[in-house]
Every structure is written in C-alpha cells, then in structure tokens.
LONULUM-103202 format. One record per residue (C-alpha): residue number from 1; x, y, z. Coordinates in Angstrom, 3 decimals, always signed. Each point is the difference from the previous one (the first is absolute). Layout:
BEGIN
(pt NUM; (X; Y; Z))
...
END
This chain:
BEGIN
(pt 1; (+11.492; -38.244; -19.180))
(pt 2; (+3.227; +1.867; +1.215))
(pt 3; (-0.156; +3.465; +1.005))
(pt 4; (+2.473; +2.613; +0.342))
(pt 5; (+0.418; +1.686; +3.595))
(pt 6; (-0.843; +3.455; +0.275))
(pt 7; (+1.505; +2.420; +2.199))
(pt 8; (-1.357; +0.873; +3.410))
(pt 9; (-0.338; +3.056; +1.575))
(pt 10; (+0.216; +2.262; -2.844))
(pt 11; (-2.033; +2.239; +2.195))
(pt 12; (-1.213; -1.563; +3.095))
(pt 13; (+1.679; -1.590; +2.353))
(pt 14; (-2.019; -0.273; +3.533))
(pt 15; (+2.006; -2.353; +2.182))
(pt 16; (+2.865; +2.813; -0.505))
(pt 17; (-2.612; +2.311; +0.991))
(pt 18; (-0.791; -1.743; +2.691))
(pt 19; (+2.835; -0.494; +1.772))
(pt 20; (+1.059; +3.551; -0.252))
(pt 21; (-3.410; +1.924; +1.118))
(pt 22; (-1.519; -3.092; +2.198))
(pt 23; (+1.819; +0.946; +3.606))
(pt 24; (-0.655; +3.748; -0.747))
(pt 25; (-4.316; -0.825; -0.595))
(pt 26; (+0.378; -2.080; +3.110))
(pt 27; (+1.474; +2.774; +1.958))
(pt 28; (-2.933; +1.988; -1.315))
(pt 29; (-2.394; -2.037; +0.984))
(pt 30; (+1.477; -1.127; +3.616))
(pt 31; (+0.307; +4.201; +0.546))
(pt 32; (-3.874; +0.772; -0.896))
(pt 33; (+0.252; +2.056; -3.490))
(pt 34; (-1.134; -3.239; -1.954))
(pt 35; (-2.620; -2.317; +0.513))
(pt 36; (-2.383; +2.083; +1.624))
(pt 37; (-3.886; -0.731; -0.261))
(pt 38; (-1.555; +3.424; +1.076))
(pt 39; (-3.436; +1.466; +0.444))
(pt 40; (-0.872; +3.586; -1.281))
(pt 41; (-0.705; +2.418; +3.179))
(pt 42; (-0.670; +3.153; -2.278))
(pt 43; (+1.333; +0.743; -3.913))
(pt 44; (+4.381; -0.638; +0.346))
(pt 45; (-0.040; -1.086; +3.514))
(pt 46; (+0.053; -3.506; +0.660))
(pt 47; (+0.215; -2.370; +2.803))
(pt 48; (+1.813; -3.199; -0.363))
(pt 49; (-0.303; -3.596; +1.815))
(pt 50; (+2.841; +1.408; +2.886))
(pt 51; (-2.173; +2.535; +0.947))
(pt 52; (+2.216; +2.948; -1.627))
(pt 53; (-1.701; +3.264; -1.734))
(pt 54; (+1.053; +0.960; -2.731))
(pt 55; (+0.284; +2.805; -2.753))
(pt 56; (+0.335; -1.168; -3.330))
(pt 57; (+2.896; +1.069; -2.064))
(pt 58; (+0.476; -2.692; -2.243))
(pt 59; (-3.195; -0.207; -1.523))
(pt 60; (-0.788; +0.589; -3.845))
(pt 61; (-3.194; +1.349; -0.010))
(pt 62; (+1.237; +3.950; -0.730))
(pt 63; (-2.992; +1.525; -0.116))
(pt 64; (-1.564; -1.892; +3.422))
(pt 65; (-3.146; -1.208; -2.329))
(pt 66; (+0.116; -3.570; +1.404))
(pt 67; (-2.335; +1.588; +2.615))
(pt 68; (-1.850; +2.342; -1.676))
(pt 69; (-3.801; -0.545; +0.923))
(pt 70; (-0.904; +0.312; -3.176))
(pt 71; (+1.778; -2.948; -1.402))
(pt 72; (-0.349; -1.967; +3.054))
(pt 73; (-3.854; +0.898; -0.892))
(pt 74; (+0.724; -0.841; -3.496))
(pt 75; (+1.020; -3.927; +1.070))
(pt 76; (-2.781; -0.938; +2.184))
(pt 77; (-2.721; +2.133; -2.557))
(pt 78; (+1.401; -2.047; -3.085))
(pt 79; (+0.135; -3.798; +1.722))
(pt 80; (-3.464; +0.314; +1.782))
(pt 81; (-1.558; +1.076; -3.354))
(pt 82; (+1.992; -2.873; -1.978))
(pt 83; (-0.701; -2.373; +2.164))
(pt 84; (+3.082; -2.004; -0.252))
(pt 85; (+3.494; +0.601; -0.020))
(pt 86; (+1.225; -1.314; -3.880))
(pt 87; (-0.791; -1.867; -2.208))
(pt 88; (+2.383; -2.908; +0.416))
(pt 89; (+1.519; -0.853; -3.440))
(pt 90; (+2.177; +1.917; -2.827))
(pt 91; (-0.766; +3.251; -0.581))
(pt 92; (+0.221; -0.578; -4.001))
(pt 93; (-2.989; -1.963; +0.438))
(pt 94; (-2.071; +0.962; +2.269))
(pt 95; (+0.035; +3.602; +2.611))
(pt 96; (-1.845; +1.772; +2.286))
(pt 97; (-1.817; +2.867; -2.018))
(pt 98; (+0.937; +2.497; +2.539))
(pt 99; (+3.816; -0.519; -0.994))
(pt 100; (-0.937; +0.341; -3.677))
(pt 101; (-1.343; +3.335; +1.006))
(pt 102; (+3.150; +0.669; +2.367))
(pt 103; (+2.259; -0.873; -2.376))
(pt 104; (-1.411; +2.504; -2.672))
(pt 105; (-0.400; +2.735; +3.185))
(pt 106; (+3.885; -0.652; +0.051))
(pt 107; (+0.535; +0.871; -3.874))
(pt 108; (-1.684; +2.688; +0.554))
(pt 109; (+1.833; +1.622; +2.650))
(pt 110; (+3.603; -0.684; -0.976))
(pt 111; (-0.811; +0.155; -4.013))
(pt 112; (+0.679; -3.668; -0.717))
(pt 113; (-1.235; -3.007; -0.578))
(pt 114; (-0.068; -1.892; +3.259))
(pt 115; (+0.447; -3.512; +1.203))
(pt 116; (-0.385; -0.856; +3.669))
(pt 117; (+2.173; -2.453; +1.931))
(pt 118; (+0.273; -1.227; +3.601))
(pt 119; (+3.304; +1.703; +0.698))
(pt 120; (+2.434; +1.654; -2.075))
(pt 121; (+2.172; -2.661; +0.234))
(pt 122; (-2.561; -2.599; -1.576))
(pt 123; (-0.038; +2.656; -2.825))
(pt 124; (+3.475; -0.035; -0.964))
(pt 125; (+0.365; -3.761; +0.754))
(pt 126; (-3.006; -0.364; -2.924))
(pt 127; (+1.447; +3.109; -2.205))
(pt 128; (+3.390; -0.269; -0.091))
(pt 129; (+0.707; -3.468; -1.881))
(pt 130; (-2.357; +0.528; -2.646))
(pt 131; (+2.124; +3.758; -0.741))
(pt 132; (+2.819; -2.161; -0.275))
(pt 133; (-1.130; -2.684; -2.442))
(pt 134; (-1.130; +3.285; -1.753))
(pt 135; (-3.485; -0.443; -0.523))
(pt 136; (+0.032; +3.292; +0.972))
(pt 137; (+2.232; +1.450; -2.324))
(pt 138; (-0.999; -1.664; -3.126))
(pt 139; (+0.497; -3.325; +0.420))
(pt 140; (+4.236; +1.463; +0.234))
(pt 141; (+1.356; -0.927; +3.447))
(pt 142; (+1.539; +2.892; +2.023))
(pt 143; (+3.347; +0.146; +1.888))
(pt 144; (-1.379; +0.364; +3.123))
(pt 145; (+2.128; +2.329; +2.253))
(pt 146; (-0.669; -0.212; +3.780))
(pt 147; (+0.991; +2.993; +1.968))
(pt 148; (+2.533; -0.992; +2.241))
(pt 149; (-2.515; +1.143; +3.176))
(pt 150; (-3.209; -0.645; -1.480))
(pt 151; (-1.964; -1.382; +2.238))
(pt 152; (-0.301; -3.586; +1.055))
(pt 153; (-2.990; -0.623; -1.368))
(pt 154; (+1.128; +0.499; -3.813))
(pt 155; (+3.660; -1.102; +0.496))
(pt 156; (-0.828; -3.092; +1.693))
(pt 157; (-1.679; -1.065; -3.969))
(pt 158; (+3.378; +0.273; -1.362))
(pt 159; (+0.325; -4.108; -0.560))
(pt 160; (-3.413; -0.303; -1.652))
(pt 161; (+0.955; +3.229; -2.526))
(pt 162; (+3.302; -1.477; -0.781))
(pt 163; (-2.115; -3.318; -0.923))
(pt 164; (-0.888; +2.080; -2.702))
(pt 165; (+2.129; +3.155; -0.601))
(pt 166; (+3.317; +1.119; +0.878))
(pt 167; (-0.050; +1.360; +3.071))
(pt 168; (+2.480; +2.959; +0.840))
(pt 169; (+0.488; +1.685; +3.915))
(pt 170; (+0.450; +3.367; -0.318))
(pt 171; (+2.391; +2.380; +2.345))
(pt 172; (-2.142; +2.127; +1.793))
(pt 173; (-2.382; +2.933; -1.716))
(pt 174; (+2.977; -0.136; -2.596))
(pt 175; (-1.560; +1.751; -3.180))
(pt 176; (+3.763; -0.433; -1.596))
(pt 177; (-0.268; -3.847; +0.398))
(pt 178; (-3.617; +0.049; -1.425))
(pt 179; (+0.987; +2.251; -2.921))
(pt 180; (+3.537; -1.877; -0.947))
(pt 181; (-2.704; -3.428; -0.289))
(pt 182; (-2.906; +2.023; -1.599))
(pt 183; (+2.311; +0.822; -3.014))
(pt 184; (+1.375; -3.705; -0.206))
(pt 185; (-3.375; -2.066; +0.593))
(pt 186; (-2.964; +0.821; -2.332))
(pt 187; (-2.640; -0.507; +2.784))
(pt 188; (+0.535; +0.245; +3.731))
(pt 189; (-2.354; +0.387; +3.075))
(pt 190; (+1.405; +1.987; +3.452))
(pt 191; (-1.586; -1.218; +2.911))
(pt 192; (+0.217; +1.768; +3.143))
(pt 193; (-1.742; +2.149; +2.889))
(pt 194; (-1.504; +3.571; -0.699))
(pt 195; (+0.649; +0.703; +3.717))
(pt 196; (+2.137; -2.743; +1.879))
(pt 197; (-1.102; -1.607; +2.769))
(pt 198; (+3.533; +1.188; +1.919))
(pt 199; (-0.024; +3.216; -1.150))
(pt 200; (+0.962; +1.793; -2.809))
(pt 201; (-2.354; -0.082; -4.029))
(pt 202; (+0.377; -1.054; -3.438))
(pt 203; (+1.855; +3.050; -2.191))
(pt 204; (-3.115; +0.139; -2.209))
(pt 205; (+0.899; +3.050; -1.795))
(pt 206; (+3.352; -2.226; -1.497))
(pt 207; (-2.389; -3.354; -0.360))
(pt 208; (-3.038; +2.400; -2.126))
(pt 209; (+3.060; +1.153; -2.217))
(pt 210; (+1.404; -3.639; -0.955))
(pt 211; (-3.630; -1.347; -0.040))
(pt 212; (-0.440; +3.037; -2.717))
(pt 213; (+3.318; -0.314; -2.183))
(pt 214; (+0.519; -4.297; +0.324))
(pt 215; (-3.600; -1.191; +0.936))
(pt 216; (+1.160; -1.421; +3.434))
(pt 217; (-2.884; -1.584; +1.780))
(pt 218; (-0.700; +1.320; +3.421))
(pt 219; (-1.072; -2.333; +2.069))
(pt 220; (-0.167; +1.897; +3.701))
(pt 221; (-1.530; -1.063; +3.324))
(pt 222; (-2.149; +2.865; +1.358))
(pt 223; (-0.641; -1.057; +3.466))
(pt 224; (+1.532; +2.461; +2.360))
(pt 225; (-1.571; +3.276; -2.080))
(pt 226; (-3.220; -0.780; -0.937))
(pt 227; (-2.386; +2.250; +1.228))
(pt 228; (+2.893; +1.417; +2.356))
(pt 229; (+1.052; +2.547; -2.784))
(pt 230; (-1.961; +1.181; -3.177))
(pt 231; (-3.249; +1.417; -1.493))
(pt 232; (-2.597; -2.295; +1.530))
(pt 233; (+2.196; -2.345; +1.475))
(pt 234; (+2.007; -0.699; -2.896))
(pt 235; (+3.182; -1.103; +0.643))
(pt 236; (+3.552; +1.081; -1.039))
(pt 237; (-0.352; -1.848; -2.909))
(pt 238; (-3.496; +0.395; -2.039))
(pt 239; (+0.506; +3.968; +1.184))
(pt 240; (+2.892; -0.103; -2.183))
(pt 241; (-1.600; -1.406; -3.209))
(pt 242; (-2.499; +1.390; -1.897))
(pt 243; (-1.282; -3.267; -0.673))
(pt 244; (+0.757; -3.913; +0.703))
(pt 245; (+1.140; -1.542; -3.711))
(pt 246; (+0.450; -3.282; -0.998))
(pt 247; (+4.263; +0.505; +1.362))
(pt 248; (-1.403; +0.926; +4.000))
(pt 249; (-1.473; -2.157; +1.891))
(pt 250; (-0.071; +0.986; +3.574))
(pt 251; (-0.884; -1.899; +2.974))
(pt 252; (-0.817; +1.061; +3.529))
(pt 253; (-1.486; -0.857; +3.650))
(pt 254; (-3.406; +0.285; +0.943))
(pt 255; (+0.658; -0.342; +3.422))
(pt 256; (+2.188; +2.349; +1.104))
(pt 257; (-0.495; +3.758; -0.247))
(pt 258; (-3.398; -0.752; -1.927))
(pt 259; (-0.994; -1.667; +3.467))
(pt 260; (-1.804; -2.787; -2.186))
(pt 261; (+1.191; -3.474; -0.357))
(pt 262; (+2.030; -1.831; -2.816))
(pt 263; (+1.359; +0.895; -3.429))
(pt 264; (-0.044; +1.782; -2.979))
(pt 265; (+0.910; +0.670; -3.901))
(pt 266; (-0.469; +2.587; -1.771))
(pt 267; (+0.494; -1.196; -4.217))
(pt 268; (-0.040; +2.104; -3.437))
(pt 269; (-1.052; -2.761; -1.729))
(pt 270; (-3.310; -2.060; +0.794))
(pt 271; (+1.437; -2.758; -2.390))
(pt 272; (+3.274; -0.204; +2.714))
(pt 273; (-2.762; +0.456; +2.780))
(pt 274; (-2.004; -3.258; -1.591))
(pt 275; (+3.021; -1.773; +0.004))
(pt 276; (+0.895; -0.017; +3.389))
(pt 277; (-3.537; -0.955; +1.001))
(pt 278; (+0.398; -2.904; -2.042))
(pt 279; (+3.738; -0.795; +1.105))
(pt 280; (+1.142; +1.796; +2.698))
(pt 281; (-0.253; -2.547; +2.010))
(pt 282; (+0.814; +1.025; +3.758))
(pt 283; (-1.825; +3.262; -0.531))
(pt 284; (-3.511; -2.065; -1.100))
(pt 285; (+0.232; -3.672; +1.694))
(pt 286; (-3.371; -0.435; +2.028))
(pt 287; (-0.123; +2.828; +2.202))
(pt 288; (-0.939; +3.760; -0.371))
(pt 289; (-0.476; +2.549; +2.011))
(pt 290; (-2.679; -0.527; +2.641))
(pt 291; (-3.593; +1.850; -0.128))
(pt 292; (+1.656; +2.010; +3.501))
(pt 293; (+3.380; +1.282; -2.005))
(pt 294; (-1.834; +1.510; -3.049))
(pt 295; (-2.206; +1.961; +2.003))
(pt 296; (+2.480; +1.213; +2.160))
(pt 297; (+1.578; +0.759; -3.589))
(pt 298; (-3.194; +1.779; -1.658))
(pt 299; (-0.207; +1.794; +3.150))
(pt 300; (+3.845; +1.712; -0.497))
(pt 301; (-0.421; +0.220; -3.598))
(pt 302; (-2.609; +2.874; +1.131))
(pt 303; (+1.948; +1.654; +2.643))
(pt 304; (+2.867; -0.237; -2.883))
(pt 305; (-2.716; +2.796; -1.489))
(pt 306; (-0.332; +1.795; +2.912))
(pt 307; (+2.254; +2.867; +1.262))
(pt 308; (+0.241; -1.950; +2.939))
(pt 309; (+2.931; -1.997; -1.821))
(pt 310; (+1.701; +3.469; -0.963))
(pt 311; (+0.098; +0.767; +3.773))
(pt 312; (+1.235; -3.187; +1.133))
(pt 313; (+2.651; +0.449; -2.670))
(pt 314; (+1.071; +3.222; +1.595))
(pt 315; (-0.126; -1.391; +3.300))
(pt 316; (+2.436; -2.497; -1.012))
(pt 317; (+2.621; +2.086; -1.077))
(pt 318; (-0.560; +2.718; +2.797))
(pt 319; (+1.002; -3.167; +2.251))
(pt 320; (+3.217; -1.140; -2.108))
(pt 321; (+1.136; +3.530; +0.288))
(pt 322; (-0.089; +0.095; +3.811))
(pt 323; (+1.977; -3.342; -0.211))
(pt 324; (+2.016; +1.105; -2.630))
(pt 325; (+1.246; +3.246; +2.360))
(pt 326; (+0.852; -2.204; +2.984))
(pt 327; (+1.398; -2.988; -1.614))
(pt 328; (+2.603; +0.075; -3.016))
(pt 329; (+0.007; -3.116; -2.096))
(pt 330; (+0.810; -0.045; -4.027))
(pt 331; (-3.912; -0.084; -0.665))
(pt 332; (+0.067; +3.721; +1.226))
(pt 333; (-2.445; +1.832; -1.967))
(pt 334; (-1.922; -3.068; -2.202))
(pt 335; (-3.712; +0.297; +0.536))
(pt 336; (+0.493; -3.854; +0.374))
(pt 337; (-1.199; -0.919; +3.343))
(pt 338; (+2.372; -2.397; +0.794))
(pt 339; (+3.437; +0.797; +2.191))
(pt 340; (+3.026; -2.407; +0.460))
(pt 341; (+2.434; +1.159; +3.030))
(pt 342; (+3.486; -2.195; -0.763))
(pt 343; (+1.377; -1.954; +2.507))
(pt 344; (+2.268; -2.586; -1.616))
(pt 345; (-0.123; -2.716; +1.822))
(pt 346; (-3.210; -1.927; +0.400))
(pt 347; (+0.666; -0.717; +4.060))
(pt 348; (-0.297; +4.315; +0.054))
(pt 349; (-3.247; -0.193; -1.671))
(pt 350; (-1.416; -2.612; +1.530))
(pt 351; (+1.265; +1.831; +3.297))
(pt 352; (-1.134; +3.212; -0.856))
(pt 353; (-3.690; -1.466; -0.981))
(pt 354; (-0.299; -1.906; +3.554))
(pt 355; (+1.066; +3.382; +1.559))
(pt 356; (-2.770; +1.983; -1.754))
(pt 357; (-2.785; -2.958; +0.845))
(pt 358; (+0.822; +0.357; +3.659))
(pt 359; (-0.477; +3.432; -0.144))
(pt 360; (-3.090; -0.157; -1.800))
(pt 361; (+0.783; +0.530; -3.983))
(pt 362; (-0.092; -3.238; -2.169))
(pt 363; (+2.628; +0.355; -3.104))
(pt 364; (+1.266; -2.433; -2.269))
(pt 365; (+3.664; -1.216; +0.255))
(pt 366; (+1.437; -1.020; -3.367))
(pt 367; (+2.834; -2.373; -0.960))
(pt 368; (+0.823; -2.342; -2.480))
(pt 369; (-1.688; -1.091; -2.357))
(pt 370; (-2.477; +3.011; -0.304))
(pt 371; (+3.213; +2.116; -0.489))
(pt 372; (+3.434; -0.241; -0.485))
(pt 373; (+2.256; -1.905; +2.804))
(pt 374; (+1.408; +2.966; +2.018))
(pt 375; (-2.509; +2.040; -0.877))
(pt 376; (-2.485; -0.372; +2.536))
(pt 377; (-2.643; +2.205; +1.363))
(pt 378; (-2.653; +1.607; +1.500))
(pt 379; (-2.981; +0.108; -2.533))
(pt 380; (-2.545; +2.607; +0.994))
(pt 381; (-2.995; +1.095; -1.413))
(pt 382; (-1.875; +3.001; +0.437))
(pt 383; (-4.361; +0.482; -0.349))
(pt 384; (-2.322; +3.143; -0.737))
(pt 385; (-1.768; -1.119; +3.287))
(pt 386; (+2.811; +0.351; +2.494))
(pt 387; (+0.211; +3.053; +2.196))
(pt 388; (+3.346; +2.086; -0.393))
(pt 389; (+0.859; +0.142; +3.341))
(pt 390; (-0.333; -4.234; +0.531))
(pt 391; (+2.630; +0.444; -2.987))
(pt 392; (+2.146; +2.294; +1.502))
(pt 393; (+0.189; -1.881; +3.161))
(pt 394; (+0.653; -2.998; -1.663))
(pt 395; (+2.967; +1.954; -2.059))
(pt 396; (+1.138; +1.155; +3.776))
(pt 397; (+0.385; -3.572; +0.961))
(pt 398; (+1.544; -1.171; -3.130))
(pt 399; (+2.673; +2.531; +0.193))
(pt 400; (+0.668; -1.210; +3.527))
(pt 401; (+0.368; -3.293; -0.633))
(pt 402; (+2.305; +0.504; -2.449))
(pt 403; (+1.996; +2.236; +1.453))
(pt 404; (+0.902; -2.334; +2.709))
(pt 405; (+0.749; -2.297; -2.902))
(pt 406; (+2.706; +1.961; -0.826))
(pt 407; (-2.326; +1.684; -3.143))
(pt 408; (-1.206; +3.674; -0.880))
(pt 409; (-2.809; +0.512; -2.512))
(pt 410; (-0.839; +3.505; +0.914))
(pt 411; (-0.165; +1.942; -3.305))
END
C-alpha cells in the first residue's frame, strides 16, 4: 500500500534544538548551576554534592508549603493509615478511596469538578487531544491556538492536536490575532498560561470578553498562581470566573505553591470530566497519586481554609516589593512571583548564575530553548518564607555582578 510522505517538523524539531542549546546545558552543568543532587539543611537552603550552601531562588514553591509541618504531617499520617502507597492499575477502574474523597475535597475548594493527575503535564498530555477531536465541544473539532509562550508542557502536544484539528501558533498574548480568527472560525480553543512561567500573565480581562461575544474556549494552565493569589488559594483564573462552564477548562500544578504533589483539572462539565477518565490517556495510565501525596494534599486543602494562607499570601508580596525596589526588570509590579533579569547572551547567564552559586545564591540561567535565542536570563523566584534582608543581600550582589558586566538594573 503506498503512502504519501508527510511533512516533518511542522512543530518540533529536536536535533535543531540540540545543537543550538547542547554546549550552553553543558556549560551549565560543568559550572555547578545544573545537575545538582542536594540535601535540605532548613526550608530554601540547600546543600549540594560539592559541599556548597545554598539559598534557594529558583524554586516554585511561592508560598514555602513544601515544608510546612502540617503537610509533611499530612504524608506520613495518610500512608501509615493506608497502608500502601496506590493501588497499582487505572484509575477508571479501580482507586484508592482516599483520592475519591481528595478529589471531591478539591471541587470543593476551587468550585469545580476535579480530576487528579500525576503532574500537570500528564494532564494536558491526556486533555488536550481529546479538545481537539472535539469531544469536548460537541463532537465539532476546535482550531486549537497555542500561545506562542505557553508553556512546554501544552505546546509540546501540538503534533498530536494537528492529528486531529488545525492547529494555529499564536503571536504572543495577541487578543487582535485571537479576535481576527474568532470571527472567521465558528469554534476555536486558546491555549495558554494564566501566569507564565518567565514572567508576565494571560490578558484575561480581553480572553473573558471574546469567550463572552464568540464562545472561544479557554483552555489555561494555572500552575504558577494557584494558591499564590486569590480567595482561598484560587488562582488568577477561577478568581476571575464566577463559575467553570462547559467553554473553561483549567488545569494546574499540585506541586508547586500548593506544596502537594502532581496535577490537576478543574471541569464544568462531569460528562467532559468522564471522558477524560475514560480517554485521557497519559493523565489515567496505571499510576495515581500515591497514599503520601494526597495527604500531603488534604492536609493544604485545610490550611487553604485557614488564615494562615491569607498571611502567607501577604508575605509573598511584601517580599516581591522589596525585590521589586532594588531590582528593575519589566515584571515590576505583577504579584507574580517570578523575576527574569536579561542578559542576552546565554554565556552571561550562565556566567552570572556560577557567580551567584559561588557566592552562595542558586538562580537559574536561561537560554534557548526555554526562551527566545538572545534572550537569555536570570530566572528568579521569590517565597513567603524568605527573610527580606537574605533578599536584599542577594539584590546587593546581583547588582554587583552586573555592574561589572557592564549592566545597571537599579530602578
């Protein structure tokens, strides 16, 4: 039977990747900002396997909950009373009844219909086909638009979408190119970031208004605000809607500022719900969260109630305002907690981030491909639990460094 070639990289292409980012991960690694296996001296300070100590400004958990007592508590309480980590097959079949009740402690909380997953990713790998076929949009596939910086974890799905959809890359967090499509197409999904994981959020007042006058489908990644921002840990997203319909569907890390472990989504429809249990594949293959992760997750789902989380929300963006008046980058002013200092070049950001190791500061250099090529940069990332004045010096010695480098980022 003949069959017609079909074109390659449409939208991958990793030996080009490769051979443009491969000498600058190597230099990474062979300067001691990347491959580092570390032990946890006390919450953000870490030792690593050359002996270094280290405070930790590249971290994601905002709010410092990945060692809260009360969730490390919450894991050992949970497993020892389970008796045994999972339940090793599909979840569609067969589950632990303590992440039946999680699961419904989660729609509770953030006002949806939840479905667990082992990451984020896994979610989107199992969610994100299926909204393209259009089984989630009455049985009408979607264009799917991909913001041009969502993250990795939804754009990398691109090839198994365009197996059944057209698949469109939009310019970045540009509502004109997403309008100009909405009026020609008769059904499109947008699927991007609430809050970017390199700075910068979704423009979700311009995204409710097209999802209200053409019906887009939002389809928005969560990760970096949940429980960060909002009523009860909500998110930039589910804050903004009074509820999750049948045209949202939002999807979000456990394991970040929720100081849990895996994944999330949060539906409007338990028929859409249903069907990604049945055919989400990646987000239901024969694994589930272990007995340890849920009640980790049961245990932040009641500080979530507390005004404990209110505090550590305000602590949060106390600290991003002392960075924000020693350091000027364009995230100025976002209650985001993530910073990006440009260097350009990835050799100056992989510089800079060996400087700032030596000197006791662990940062993340980044190059090509996790943003543009010349567009490198420090990545930092700020926590309710650090002390001002560790982030002040560590602004004093940023500014330093970079002023030798030829570089002034003093407001």
């Amino acid at each position: 039977m003949n069959q017609i070639a079909q074109p390659t990289h449409r939208f991958t292409n990793y030996r080009k990747v490769i051979s443009l980012a491969d000498q600058d991960w190597q230099y990474a690694e062979a300067g001691k900002i990347s491959g580092l296996d570390v032990e946890v001296k006390t919450p953000n300070v870490l030792v690593d396997q050359y002996g270094r100590t280290l405070h930790h400004f590249c971290t994601t958990s905002y709010l410092g909950l990945d060692y809260h007592p009360a969730l490390l508590d919450g894991a050992m309480t949970a497993l020892w009373e389970t008796g045994t980590l999972r339940v090793a097959n599909s979840k569609n079949r067969c589950k632990l009844a303590i992440l039946a009740q999680y699961e419904t402690q989660l729609s509770e909380l953030f006002g949806a219909s939840c479905l667990s997953a082992l990451s984020c990713s896994a979610a989107s790998a199992g969610i994100l086909p299926l909204l393209a076929s259009g089984a989630l949009t009455g049985n009408r596939p979607p264009v799917m638009v991909f913001d041009k910086q969502a993250h990795y974890s939804m754009n990398h799905l691109k090839t198994a979408c365009a197996d059944e959809t057209q698949v469109i890359t939009c310019p970045h967090n540009d509502m004109d190119f997403i309008e100009d499509l909405c009026k020609r197409e008769r059904n499109v999904a947008y699927v991007t970031d609430g809050a970017y994981s390199m700075g910068g959020m979704a423009d979700l007042d311009s995204l409710l208004f097209l999802k209200q006058r053409y019906g887009l489908f939002l389809y928005l990644d969560d990760s970096h605000a949940l429980s960060t921002v909002g009523k009860c840990g909500a998110g930039l997203v589910r804050s903004r809607l009074p509820a999750v319909d049948e045209r949202t569907l939002i999807v979000a890390s456990l394991a970040k500022s929720f100081g849990a472990s895996g994944g999330l989504a949060m539906f409007g429809s338990e028929r859409h719900k249903a069907l990604v249990q049945r055919y989400g594949g990646p987000s239901n293959w024969s694994q589930s969260l272990n007995a340890a992760a849920i009640g980790a997750g049961m245990a932040s789902i009641r500080l979530h109630r507390s005004r404990e989380l209110m505090s550590l929300q305000e602590r949060l963006q106390a600290n991003i305002r002392v960075f924000d008046n020693l350091v000027r980058t364009e995230q100025h002013g976002s209650p985001m907690a993530i910073r990006l200092v440009p260097c350009g070049e990835a050799t100056l950001a992989n510089r800079l981030a060996v400087e700032l190791a030596e000197l006791g500061y662990l940062t993340s250099a980044v190059f090509f491909p996790v943003v543009p090529q010349d567009k490198a940069a420090i990545r930092i990332t700020l926590r309710a639990d650090m002390e001002p004045s560790m982030i002040q010096s560590f602004c004093e010695q940023l500014i330093n460094l970079l002023q030798v480098h030829g570089r002034d980022i003093r407001p």
